[in-house]
N, C-alpha and C positions, 0 to 999 in steps of 0.2 A: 325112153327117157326123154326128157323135154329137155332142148339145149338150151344154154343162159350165156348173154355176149357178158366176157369179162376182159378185165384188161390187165395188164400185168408187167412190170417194170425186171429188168433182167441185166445182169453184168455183162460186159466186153466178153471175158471169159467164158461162162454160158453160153453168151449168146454164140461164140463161135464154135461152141462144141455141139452146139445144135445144127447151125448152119453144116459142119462137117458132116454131121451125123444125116442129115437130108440129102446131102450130095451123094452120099452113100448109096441112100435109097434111092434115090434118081439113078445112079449110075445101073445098078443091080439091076432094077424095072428095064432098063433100056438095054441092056446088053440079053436079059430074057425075053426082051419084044414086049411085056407088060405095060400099062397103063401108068404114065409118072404118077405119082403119088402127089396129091397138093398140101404145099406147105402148111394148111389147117389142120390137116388130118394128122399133120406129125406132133403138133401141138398138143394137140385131143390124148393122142398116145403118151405124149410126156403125163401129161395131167394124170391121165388115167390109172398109169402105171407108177407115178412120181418120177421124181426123177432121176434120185439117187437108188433106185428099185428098177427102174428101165436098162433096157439092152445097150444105153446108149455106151459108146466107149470114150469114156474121157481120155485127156491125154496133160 
């Protein structure tokens, strides 16, 4: 699939349930010895999956 740079405008709200929701992922990768995961790729996944349809855990 060919990828397209986009840009996208996001709430306080959102935006730190993502931030959380990355820390997550950084924390997990790092206590497994794994590869951190880059902040694009968590992105891709929101997109992918939407967001309200993602694993994310709001709060």
């Amino acid at each position: 699939m060919a990828k397209t740079r986009i840009s996208i405008t996001i709430d306080d709200k959102t935006a730190k349930a993502i931030e959380l929701y990355y820390r997550d992922k950084v924390k997990t990768a790092a206590e497994k010895g794994e590869a951190i995961p880059k902040l694009s790729n968590i992105y891709e996944e929101i997109i992918e999956k939407g967001w309200e349809k993602s694993s994310v855990k709001k709060k």
